[in-house]
PASEBA-1860 file (N, C-alpha, C; in nm, 3 decimals):
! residues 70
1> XXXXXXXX> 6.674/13.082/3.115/6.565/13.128/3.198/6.442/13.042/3.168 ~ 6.411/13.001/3.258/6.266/12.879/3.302/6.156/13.009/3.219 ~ 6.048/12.896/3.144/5.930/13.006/3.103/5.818/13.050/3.222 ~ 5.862/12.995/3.315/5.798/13.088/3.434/5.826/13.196/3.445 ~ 5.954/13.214/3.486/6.055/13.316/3.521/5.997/13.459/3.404 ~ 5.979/13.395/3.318/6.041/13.468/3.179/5.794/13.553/3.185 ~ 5.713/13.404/3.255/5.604/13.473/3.246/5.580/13.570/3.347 ~ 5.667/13.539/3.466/5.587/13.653/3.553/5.700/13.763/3.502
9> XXXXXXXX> 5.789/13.784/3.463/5.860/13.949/3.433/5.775/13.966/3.288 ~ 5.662/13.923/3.231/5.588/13.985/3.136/5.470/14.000/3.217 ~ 5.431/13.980/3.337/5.309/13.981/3.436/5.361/14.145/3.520 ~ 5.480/14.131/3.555/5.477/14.261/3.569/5.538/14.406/3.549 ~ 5.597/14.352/3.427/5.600/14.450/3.289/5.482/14.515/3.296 ~ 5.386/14.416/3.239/5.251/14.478/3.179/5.146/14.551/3.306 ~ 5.161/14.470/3.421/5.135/14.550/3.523/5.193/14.692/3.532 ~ 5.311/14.669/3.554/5.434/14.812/3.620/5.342/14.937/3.462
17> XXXXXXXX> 5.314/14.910/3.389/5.341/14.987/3.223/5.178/15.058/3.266 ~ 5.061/14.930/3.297/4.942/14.949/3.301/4.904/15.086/3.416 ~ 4.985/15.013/3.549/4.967/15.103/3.630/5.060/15.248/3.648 ~ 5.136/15.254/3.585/5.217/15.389/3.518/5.070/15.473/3.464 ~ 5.053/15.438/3.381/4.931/15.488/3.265/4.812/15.529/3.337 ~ 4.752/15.441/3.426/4.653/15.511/3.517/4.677/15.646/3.622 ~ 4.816/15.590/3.683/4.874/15.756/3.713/4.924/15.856/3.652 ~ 4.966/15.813/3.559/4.932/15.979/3.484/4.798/16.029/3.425
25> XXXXXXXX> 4.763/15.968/3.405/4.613/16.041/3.391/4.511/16.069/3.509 ~ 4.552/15.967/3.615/4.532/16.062/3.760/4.560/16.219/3.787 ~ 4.728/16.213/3.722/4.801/16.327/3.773/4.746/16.404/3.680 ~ 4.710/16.376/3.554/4.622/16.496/3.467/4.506/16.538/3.504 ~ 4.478/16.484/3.578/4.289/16.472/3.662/4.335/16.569/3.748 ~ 4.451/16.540/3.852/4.484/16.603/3.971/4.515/16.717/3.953 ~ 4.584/16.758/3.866/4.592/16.878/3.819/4.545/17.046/3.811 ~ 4.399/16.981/3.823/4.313/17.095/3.843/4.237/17.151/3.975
33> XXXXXXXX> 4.311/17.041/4.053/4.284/17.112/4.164/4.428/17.096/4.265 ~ 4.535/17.027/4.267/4.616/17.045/4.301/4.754/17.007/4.226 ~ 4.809/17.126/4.207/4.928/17.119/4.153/5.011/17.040/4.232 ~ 5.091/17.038/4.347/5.154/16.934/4.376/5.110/16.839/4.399 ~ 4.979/16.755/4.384/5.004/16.619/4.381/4.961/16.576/4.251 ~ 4.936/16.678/4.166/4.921/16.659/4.047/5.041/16.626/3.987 ~ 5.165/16.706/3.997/5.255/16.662/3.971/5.348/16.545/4.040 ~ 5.324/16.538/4.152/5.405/16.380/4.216/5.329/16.305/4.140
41> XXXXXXXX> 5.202/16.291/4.105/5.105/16.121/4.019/5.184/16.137/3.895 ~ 5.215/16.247/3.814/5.236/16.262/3.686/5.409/16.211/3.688 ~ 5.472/16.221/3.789/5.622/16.172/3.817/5.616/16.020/3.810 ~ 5.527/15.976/3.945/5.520/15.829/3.963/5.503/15.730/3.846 ~ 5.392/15.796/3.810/5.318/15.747/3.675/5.434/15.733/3.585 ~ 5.508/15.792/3.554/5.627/15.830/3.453/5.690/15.741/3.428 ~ 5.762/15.743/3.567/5.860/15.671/3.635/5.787/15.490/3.643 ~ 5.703/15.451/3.646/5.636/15.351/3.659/5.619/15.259/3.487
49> XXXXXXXX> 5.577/15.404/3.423/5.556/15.351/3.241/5.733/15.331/3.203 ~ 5.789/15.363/3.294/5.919/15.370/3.165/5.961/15.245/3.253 ~ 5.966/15.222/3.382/6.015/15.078/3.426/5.976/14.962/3.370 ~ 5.820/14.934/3.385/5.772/14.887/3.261/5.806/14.859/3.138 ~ 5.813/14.926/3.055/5.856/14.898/2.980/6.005/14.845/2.918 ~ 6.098/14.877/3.060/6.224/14.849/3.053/6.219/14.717/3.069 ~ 6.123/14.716/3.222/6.095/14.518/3.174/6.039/14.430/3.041 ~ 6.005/14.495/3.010/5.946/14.421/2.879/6.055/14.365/2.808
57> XXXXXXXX> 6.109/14.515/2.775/6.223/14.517/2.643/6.343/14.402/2.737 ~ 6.387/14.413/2.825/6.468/14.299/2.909/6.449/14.179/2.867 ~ 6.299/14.118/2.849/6.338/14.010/2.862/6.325/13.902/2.764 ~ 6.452/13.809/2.802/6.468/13.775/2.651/6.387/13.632/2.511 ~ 6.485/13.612/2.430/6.387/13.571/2.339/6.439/13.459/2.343 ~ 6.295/13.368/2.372/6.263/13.230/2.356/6.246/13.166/2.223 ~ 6.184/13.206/2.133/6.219/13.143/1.999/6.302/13.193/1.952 ~ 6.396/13.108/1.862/6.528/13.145/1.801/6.496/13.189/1.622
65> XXXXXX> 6.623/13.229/1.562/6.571/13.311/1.458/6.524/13.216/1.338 ~ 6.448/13.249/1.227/6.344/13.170/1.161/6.477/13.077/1.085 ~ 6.592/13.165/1.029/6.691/13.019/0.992/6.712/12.906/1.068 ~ 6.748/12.926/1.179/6.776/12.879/1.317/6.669/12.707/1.345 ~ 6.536/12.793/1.277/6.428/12.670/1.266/6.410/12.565/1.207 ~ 6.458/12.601/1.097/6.492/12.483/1.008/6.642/12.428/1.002
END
């Protein structure tokens, strides 16, 4: 995998993770005045932090292990 490739799935990892995180704390905001869309932001949001982060953990490793180096 080209280190392009490899920068934009950490571009939107950190996006997908960032914008997870703002909706749930939307949906905690929303909350107090409406329960169902308090809870769809608090889903999305969810669902958004854990994709995120699935991208992260995906993708793989460019430097090899420290024996490997020498």
């Amino acid at each position: 995998m080209n280190p392009e490739q490899i920068k934009r799935r950490e571009y939107y990892g950190l996006g997908t993770l960032l914008g997870g995180i703002v909706l749930v704390f939307a949906g905690i905001g929303c909350l107090l005045f409406s329960l169902l869309v308090g809870l769809l932001l608090l889903g999305l949001g969810a669902a958004a932090a854990i994709t995120g982060l699935l991208v992260l953990h995906r993708i793989p490793d460019v430097v090899g292990q420290p024996d490997e180096l020498w």
